[in-house]
Residue frames as qw, qx, qy, qz and C-alpha x, y, z in Angstrom:
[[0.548, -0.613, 0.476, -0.312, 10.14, -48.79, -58.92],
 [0.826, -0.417, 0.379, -0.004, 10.76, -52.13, -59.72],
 [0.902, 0.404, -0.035, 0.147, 13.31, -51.75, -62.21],
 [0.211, -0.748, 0.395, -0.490, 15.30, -49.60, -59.75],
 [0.903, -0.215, 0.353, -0.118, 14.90, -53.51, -57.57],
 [0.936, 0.230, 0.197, 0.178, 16.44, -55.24, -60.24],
 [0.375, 0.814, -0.300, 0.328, 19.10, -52.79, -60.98],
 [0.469, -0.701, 0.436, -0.315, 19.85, -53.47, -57.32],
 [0.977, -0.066, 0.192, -0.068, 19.67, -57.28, -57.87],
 [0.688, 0.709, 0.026, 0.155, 22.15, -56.80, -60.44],
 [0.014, 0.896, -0.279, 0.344, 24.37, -54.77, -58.55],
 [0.722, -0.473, 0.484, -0.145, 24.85, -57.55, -55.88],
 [0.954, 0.174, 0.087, 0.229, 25.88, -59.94, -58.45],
 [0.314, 0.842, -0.221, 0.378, 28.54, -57.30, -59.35],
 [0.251, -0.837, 0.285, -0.393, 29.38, -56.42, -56.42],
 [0.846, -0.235, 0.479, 0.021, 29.96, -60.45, -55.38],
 [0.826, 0.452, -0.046, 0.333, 32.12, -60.74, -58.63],
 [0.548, 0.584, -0.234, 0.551, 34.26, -58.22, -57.97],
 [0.639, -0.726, 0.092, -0.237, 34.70, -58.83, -54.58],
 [0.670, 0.503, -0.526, 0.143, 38.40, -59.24, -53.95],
 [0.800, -0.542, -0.056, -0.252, 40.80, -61.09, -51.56],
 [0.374, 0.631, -0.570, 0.369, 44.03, -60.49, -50.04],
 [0.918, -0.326, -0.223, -0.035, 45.68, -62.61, -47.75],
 [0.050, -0.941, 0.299, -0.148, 48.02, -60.65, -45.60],
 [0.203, -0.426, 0.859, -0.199, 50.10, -63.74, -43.49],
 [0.681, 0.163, -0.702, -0.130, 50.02, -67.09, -44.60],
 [0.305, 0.139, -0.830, 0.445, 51.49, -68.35, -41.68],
 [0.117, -0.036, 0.625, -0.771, 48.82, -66.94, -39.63],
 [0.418, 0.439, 0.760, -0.233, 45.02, -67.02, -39.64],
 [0.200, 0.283, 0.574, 0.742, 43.87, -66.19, -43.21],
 [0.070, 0.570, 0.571, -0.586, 41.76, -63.26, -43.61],
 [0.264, 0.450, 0.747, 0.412, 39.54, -62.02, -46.24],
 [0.081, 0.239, 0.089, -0.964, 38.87, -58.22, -47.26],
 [0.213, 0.410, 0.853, 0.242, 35.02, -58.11, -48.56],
 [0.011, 0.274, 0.048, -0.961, 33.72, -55.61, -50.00],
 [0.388, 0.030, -0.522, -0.759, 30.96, -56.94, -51.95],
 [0.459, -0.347, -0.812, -0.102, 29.51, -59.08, -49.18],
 [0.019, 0.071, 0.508, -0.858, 28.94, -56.83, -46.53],
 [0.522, -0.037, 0.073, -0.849, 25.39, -56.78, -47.84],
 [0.667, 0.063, -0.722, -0.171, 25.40, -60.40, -48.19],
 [0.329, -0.145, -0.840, 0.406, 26.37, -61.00, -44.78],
 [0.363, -0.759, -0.534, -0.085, 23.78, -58.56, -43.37],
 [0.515, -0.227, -0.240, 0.791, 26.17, -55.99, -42.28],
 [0.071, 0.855, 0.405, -0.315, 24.54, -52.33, -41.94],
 [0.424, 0.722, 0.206, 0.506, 25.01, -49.49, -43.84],
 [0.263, -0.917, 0.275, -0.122, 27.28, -46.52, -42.10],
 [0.846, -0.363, 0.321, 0.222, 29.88, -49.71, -41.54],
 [0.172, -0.568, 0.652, 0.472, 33.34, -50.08, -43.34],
 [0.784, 0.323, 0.037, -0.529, 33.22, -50.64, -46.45],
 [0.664, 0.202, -0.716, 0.077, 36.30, -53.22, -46.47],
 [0.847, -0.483, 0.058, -0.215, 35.42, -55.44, -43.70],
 [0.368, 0.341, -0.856, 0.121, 38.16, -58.35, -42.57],
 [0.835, -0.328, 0.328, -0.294, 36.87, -61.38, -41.24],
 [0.225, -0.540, 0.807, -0.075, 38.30, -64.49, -40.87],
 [0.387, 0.225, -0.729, -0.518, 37.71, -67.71, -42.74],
 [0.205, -0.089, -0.909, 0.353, 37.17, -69.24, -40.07],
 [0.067, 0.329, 0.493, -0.803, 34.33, -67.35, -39.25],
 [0.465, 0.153, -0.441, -0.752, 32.63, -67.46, -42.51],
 [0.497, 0.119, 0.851, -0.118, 29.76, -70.54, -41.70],
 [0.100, 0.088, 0.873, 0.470, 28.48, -72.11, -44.41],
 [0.026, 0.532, 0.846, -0.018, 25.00, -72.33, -43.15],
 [0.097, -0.547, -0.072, 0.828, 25.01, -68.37, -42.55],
 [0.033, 0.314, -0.421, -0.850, 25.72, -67.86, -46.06],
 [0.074, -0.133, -0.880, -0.449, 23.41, -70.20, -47.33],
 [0.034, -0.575, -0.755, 0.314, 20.98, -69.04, -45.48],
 [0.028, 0.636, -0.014, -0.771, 21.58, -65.38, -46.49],
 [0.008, 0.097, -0.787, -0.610, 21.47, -66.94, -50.06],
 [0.046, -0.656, -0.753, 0.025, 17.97, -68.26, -49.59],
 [0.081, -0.715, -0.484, 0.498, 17.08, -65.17, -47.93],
 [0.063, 0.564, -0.200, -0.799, 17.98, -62.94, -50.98],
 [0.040, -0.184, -0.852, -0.488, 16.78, -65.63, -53.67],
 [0.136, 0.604, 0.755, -0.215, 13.19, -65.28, -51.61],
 [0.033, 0.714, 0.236, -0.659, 13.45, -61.17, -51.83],
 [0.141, -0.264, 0.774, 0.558, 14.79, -61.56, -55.21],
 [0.006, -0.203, -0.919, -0.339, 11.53, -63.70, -56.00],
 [0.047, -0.737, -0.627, 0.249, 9.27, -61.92, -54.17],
 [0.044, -0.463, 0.281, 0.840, 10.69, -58.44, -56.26],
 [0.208, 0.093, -0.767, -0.600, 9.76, -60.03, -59.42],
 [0.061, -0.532, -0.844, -0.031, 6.25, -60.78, -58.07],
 [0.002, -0.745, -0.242, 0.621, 5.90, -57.05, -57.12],
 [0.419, -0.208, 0.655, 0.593, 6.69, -56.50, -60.38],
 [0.106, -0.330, -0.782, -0.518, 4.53, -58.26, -62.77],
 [0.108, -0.475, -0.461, 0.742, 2.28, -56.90, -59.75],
 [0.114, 0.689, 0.010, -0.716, 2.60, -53.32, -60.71],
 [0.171, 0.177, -0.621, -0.744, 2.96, -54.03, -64.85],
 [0.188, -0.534, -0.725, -0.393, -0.50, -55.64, -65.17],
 [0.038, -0.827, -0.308, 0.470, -1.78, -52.48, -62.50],
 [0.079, 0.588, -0.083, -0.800, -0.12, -50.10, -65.19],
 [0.088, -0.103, -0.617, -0.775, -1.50, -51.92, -68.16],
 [0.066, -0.564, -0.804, 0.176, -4.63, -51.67, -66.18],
 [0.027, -0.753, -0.136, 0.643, -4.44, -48.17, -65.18],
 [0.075, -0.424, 0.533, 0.728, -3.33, -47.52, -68.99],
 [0.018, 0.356, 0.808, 0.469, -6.17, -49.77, -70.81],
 [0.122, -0.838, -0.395, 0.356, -8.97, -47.30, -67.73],
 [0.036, -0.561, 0.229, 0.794, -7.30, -44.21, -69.48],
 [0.003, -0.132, 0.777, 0.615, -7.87, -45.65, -73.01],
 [0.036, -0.432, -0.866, -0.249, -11.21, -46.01, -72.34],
 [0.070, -0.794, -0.382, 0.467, -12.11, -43.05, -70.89],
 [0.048, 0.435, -0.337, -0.833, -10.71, -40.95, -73.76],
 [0.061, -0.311, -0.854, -0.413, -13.16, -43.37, -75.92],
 [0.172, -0.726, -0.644, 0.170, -15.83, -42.60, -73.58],
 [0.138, -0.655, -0.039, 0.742, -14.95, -38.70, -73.39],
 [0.074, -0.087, 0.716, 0.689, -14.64, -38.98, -77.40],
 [0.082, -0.437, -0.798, -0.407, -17.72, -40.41, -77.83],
 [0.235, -0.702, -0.478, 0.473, -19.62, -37.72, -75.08],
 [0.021, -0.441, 0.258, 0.859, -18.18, -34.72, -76.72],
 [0.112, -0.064, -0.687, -0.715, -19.89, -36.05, -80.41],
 [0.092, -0.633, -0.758, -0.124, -23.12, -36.96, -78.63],
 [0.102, -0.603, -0.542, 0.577, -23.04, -33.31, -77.34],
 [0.149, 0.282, -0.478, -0.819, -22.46, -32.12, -80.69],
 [0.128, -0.458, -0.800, -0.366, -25.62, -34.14, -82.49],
 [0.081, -0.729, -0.647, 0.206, -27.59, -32.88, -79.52],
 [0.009, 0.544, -0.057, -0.837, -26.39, -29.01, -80.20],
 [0.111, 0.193, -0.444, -0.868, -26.97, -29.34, -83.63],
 [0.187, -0.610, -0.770, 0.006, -30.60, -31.42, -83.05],
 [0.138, -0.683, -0.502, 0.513, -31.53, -28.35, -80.43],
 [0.134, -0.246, 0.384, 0.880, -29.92, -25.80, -83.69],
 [0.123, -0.193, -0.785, -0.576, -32.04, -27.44, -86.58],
 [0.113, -0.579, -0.807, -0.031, -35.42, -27.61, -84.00],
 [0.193, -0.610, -0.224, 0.735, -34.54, -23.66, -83.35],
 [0.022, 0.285, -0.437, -0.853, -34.84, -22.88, -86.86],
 [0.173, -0.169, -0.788, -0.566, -37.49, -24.34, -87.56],
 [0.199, -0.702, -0.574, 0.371, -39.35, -23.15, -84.72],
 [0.002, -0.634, 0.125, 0.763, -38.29, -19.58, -86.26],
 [0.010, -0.014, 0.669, 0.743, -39.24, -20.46, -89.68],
 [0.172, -0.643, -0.743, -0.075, -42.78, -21.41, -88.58],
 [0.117, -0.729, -0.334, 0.587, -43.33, -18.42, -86.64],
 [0.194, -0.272, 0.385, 0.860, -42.23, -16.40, -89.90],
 [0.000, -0.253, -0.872, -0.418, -44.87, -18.22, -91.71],
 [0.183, -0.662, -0.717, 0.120, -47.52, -17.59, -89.34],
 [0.154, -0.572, -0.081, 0.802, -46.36, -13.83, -88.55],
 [0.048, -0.024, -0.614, -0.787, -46.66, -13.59, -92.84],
 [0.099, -0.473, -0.809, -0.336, -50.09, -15.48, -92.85],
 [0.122, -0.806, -0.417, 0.403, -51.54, -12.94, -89.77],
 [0.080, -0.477, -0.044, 0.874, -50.42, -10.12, -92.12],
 [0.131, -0.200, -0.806, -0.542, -51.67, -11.44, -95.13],
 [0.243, -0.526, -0.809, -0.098, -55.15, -11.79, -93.19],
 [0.190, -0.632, -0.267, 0.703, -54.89, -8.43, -91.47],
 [0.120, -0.346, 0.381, 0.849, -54.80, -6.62, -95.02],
 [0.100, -0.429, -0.869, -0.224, -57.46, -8.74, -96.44],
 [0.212, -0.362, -0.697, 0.581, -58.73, -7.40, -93.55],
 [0.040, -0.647, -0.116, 0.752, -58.48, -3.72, -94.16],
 [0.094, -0.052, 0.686, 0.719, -59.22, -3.72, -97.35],
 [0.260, -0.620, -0.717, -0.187, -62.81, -5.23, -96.97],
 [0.268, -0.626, -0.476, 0.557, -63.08, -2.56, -93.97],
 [0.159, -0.405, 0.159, 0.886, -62.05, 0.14, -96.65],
 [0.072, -0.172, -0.774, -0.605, -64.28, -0.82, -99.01],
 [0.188, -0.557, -0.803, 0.101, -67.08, -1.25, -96.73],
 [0.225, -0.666, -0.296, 0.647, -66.44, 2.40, -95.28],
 [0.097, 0.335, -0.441, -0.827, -66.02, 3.86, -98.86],
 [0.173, -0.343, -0.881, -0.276, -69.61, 2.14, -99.32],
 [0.471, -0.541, -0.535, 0.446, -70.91, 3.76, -96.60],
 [0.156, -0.481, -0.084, 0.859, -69.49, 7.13, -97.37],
 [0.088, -0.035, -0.704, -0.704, -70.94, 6.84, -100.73],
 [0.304, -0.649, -0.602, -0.352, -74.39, 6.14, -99.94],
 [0.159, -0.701, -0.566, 0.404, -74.26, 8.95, -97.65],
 [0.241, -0.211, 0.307, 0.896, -73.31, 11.29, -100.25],
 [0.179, -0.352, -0.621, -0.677, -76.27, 10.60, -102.20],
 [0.319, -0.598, -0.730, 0.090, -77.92, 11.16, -99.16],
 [0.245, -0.534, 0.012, 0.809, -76.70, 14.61, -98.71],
 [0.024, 0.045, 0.482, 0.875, -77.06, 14.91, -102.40],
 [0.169, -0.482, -0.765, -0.392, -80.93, 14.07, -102.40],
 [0.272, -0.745, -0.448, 0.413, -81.81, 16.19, -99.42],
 [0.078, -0.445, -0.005, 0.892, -79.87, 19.32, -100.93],
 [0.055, -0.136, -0.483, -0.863, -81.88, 18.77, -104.04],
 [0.184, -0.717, -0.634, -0.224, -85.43, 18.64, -102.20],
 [0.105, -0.727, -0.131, 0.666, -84.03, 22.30, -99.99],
 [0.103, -0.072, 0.506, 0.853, -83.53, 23.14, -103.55],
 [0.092, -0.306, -0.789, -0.525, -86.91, 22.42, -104.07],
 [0.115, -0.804, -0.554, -0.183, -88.68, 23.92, -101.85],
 [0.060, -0.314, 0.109, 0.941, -87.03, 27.37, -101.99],
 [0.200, -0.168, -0.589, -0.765, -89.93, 27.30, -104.54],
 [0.323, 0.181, 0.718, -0.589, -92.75, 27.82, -101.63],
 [0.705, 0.406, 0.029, -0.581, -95.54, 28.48, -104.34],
 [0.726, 0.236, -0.458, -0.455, -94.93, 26.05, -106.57],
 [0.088, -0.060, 0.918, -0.382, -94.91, 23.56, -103.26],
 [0.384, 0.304, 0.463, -0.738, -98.03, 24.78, -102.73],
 [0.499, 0.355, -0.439, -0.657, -99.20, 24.52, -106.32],
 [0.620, 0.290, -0.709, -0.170, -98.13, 21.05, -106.36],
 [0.605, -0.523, 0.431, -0.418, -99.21, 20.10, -102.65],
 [0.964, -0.107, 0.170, -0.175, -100.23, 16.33, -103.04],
 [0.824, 0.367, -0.283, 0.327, -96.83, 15.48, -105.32],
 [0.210, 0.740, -0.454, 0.450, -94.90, 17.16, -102.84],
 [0.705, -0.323, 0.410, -0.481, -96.40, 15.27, -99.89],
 [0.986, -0.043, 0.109, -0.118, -95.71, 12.23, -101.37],
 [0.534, 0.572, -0.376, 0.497, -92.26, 13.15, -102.62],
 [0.195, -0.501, 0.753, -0.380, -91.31, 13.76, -98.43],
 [0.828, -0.215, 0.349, -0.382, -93.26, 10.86, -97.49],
 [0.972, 0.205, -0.046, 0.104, -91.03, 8.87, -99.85],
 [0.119, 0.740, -0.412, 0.518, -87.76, 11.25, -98.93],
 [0.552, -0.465, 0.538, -0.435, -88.63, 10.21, -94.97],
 [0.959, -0.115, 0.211, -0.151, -89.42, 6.97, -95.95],
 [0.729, 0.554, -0.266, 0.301, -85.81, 6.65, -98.08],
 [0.023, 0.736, -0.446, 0.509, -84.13, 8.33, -95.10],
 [0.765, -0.383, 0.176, -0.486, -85.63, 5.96, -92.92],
 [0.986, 0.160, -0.011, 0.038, -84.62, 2.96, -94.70],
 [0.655, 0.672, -0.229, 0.260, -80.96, 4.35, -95.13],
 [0.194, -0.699, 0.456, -0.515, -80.61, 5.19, -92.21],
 [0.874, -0.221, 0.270, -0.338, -81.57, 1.63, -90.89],
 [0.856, 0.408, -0.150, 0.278, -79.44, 0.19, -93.68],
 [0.191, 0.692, -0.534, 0.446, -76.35, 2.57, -92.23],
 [0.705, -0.546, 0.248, -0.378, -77.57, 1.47, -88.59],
 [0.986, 0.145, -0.040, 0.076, -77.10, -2.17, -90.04],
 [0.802, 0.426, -0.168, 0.384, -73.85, -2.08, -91.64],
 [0.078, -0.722, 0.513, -0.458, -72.44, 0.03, -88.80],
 [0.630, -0.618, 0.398, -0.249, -73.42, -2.59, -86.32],
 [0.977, 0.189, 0.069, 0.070, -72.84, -5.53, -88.40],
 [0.561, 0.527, -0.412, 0.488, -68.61, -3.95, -89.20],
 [0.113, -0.640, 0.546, -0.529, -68.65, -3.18, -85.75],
 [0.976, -0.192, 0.073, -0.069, -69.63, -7.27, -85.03],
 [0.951, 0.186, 0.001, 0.247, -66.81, -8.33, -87.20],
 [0.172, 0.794, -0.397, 0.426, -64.27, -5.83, -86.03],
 [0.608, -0.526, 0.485, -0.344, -64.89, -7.10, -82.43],
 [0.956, 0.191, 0.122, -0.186, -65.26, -10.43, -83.82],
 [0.800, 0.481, -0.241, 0.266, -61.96, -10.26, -85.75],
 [0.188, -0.754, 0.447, -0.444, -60.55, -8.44, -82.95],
 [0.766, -0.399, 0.409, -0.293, -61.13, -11.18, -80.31],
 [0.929, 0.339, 0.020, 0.148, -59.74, -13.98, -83.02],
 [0.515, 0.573, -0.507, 0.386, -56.59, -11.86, -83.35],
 [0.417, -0.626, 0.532, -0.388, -56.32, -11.41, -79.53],
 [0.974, 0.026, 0.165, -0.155, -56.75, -15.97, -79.44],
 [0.863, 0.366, -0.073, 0.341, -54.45, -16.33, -82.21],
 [0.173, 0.764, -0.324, 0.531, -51.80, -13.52, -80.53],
 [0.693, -0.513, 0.257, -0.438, -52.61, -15.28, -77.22],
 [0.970, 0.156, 0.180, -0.048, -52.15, -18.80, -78.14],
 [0.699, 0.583, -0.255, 0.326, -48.43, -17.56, -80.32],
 [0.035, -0.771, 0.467, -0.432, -47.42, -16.05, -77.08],
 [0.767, -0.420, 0.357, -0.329, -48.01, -19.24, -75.19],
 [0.932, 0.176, 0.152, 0.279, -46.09, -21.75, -77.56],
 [0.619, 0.577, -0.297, 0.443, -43.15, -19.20, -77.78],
 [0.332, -0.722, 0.450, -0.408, -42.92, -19.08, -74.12],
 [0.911, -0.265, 0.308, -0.077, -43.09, -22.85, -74.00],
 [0.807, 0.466, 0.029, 0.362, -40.17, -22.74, -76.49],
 [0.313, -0.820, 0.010, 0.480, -38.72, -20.23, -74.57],
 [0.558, -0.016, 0.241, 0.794, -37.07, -17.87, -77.73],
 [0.234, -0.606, -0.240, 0.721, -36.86, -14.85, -76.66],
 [0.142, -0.035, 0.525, 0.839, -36.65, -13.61, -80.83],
 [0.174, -0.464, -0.730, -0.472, -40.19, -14.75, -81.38],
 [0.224, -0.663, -0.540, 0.468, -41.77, -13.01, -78.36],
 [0.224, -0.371, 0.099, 0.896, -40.31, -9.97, -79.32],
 [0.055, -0.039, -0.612, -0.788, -41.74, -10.21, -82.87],
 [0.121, -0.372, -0.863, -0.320, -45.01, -11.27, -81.46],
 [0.235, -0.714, -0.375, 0.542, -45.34, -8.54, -79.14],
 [0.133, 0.403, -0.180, -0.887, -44.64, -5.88, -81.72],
 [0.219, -0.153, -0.550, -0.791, -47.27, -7.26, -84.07],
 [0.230, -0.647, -0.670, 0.280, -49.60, -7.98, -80.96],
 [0.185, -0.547, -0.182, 0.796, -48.95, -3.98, -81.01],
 [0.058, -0.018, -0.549, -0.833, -49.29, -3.23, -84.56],
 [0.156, -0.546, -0.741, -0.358, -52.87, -5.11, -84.36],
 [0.240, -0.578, -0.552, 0.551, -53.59, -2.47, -81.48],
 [0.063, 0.417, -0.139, -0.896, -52.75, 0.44, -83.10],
 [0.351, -0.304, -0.659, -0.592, -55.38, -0.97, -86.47],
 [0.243, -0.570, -0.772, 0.143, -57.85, -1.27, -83.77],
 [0.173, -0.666, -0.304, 0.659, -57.71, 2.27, -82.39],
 [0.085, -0.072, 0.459, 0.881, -57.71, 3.18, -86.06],
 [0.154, -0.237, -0.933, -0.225, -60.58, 1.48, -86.57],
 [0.206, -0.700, -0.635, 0.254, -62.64, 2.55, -83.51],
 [0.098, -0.442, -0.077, 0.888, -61.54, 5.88, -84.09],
 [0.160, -0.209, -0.695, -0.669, -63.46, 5.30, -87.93],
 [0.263, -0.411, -0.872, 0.028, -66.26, 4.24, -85.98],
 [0.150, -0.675, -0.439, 0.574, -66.89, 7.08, -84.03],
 [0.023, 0.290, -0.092, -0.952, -66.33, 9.56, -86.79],
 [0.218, -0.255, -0.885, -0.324, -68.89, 7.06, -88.54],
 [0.198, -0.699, -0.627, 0.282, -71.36, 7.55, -85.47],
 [0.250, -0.414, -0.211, 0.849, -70.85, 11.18, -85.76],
 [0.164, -0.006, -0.643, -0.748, -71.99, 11.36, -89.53],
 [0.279, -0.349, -0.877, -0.177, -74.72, 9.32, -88.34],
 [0.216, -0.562, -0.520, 0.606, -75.55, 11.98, -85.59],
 [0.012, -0.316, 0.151, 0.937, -75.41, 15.03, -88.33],
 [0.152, -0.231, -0.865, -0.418, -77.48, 13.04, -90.43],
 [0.278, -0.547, -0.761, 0.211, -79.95, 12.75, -87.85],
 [0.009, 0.592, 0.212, -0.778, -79.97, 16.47, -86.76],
 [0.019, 0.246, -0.432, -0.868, -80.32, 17.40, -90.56],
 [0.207, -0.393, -0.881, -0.165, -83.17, 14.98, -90.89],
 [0.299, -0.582, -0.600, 0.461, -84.59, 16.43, -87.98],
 [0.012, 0.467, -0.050, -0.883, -83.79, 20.50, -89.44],
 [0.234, -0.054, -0.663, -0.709, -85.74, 19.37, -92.73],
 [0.216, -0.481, -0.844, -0.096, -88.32, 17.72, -91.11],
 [0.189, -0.625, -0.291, 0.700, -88.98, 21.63, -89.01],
 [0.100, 0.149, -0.442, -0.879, -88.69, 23.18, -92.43],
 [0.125, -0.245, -0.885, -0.377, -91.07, 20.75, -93.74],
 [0.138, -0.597, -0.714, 0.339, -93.67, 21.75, -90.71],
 [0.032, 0.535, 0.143, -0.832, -93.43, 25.34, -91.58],
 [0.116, 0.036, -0.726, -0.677, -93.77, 24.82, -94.80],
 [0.263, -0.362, -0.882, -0.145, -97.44, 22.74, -93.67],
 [0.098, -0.549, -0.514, 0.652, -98.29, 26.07, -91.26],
 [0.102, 0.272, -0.270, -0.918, -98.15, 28.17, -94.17],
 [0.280, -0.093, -0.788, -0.541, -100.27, 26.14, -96.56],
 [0.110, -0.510, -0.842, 0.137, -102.97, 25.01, -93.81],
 [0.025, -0.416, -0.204, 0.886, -103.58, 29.07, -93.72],
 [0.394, 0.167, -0.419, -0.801, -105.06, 28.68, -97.41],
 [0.312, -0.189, -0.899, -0.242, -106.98, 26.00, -96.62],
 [0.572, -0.527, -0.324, -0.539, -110.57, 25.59, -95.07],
 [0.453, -0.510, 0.411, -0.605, -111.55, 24.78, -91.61],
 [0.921, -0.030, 0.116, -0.370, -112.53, 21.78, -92.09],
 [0.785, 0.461, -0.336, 0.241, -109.25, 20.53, -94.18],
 [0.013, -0.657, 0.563, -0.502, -106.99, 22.29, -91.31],
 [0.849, -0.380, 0.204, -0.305, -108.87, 19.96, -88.84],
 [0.926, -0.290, 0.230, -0.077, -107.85, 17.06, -90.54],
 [0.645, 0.564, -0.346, 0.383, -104.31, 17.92, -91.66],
 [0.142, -0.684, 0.503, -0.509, -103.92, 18.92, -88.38],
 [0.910, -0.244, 0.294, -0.163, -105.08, 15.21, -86.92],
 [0.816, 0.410, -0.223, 0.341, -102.57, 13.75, -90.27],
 [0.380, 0.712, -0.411, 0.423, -99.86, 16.18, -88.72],
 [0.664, -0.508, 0.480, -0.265, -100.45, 14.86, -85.11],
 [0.968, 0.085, 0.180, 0.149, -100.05, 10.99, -86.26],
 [0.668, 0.546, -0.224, 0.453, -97.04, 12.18, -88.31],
 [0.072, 0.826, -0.321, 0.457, -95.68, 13.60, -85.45],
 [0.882, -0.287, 0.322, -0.193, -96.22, 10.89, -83.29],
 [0.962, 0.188, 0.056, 0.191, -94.17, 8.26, -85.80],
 [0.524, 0.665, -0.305, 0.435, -91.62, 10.78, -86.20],
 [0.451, -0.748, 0.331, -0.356, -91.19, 10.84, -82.48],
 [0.987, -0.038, 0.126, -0.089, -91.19, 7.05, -82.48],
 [0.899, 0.379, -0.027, 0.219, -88.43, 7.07, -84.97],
 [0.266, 0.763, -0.396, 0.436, -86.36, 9.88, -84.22],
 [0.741, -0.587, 0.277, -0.173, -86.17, 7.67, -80.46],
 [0.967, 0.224, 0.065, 0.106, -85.54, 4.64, -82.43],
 [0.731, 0.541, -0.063, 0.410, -82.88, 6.16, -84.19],
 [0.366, -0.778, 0.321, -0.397, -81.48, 8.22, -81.07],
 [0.968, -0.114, 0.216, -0.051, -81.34, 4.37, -79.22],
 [0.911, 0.327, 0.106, 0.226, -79.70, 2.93, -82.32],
 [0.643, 0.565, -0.099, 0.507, -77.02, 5.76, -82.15],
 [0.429, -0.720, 0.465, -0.286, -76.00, 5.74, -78.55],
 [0.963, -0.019, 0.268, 0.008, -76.03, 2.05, -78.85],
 [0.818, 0.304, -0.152, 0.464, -73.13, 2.03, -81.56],
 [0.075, 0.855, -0.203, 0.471, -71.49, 4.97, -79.59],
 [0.487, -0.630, 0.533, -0.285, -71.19, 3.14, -76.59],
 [0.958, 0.111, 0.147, 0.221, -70.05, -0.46, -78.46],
 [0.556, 0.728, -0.116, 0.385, -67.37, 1.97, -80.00],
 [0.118, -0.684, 0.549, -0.466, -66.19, 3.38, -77.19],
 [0.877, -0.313, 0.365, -0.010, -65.91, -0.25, -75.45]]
């Protein structure tokens, strides 16, 4: 806009240069075609654009006034001016600084993307670690459990094995009989071996079924505890992963408890087989009290009460002891 002004200014000077002037009749009143003051004198626009006035009619003071009055607008152009050029090197240094400022915003949201990148990967590298170290310790795991249970099956083999060799032995009724007292002390150390093994099994059932639960409840903590720091991290990758091995440890558990019960089940055949020898054994003590006196019968027959008594005792005991793990298993 204001070199458009000044183009104008410009124009007037023109327009007063080459402003020309013909003087039709000497003789008469001189008159003056203008064509370049008409805006000088204040004449409107739509008017001719050669005027004639008369010389006479041209005052001095007019013009000079009209002179002033275009030197002011003139001066007061060139203040609108400089004006508007120090508003557009304003408005032009505000642009230059906002593309700095927009520059520098864009790079600080890059650092932070690649800050929020670097703390995502390493929030997925840890979990990797930890997902390794819980399998690592889950195998450990089973291992000892496989060992323990392939302990277990082993010393009930030889229990199976020693009972079939004492039905081996007494298929030989006479030479039971022959050999009463060694044989009597041979069950009484049989019962008393069964007893003990069976207490030992009791043991080591409840004791793997402590540290199952035991390890159980740890993983559930440590599975608990991974799901709560990858929700407060909110990535959605690591849930996933921690929820299928939150699933895996289920499915070892229901392996596990399913051992257990087939464990309690041995432990229940056991018990009945105990229990079919120990019926053998009594017939075996009806037959023999027939050769014996009155007097002996009496007091084999008080010995066979007491024994029958303890064996009640125990076979409770051991009844007790093997509902008890049945119903920890099945919890």
């Amino acid at each position: 806009m204001p070199p458009k002004k000044k183009d104008k200014s410009k124009s007037k000077k023109g327009s007063e240069e080459s402003s020309t002037e013909t003087v039709r009749d000497p003789a008469a009143s001189t008159t003056v075609t203008l064509t370049g003051l008409t805006r000088l004198l204040g004449i409107k626009k739509g008017a001719d654009k050669n005027v004639e006035l008369k010389i006479e009619e041209l005052d001095e003071k007019l013009l000079k006034s009209r002179l002033d009055a275009l030197d002011k607008e003139l001066t007061r152009f060139k203040t609108e001016c400089d004006i508007y050029k120090k508003e557009n090197e304003w408005y032009r240094n505000e642009i230059e600084s906002t593309e700095r400022d927009a520059a520098d915003y864009v790079r600080y949201l890059e650092a932070k993307k690649s800050a929020r990148q670097d703390a995502i990967n390493q929030l997925a590298e840890s979990e990797k670690r930890d997902l390794e170290a819980c399998k690592k310790a889950r195998d450990q795991k089973d291992r000892e459990n496989k060992v323990r249970i392939e302990d277990l099956r082993q010393t009930a083999a030889d229990l199976e094995a020693k009972i079939e060799l004492k039905n081996t032995e007494i298929a030989d009724l006479s030479e039971i009989i022959a050999r009463r007292g060694q044989h009597q002390a041979e069950i009484a150390s049989i019962q008393h071996q069964m007893r003990e093994a069976e207490e030992r099994h009791a043991a080591k059932l409840l004791e793997l079924e402590q540290e199952m639960m035991n390890e159980r409840l740890e993983m559930q903590k440590l599975a608990d505890q991974r799901v709560r720091e990858m929700e407060s991290a909110a990535h959605e990758k690591a849930i996933v992963y921690l929820h299928q091995h939150y699933q895996e440890l289920e499915e070892q558990n229901i392996k596990m408890e399913t051992e257990l019960r087939r464990m309690a089940i041995a432990a229940q055949d056991l018990l009945h087989l105990k229990l079919k020898l120990e019926e053998t054994n009594q017939e075996l003590a009806r037959e023999h009290r027939v050769f014996m006196d009155v007097s002996r019968l009496r007091r084999e027959k008080a010995a066979k009460e007491q024994a029958k008594a303890v064996l009640k005792k125990q076979r409770k005991e051991l009844m007790l002891a093997s509902r008890n793990a049945v119903k920890i298993s099945d919890s």
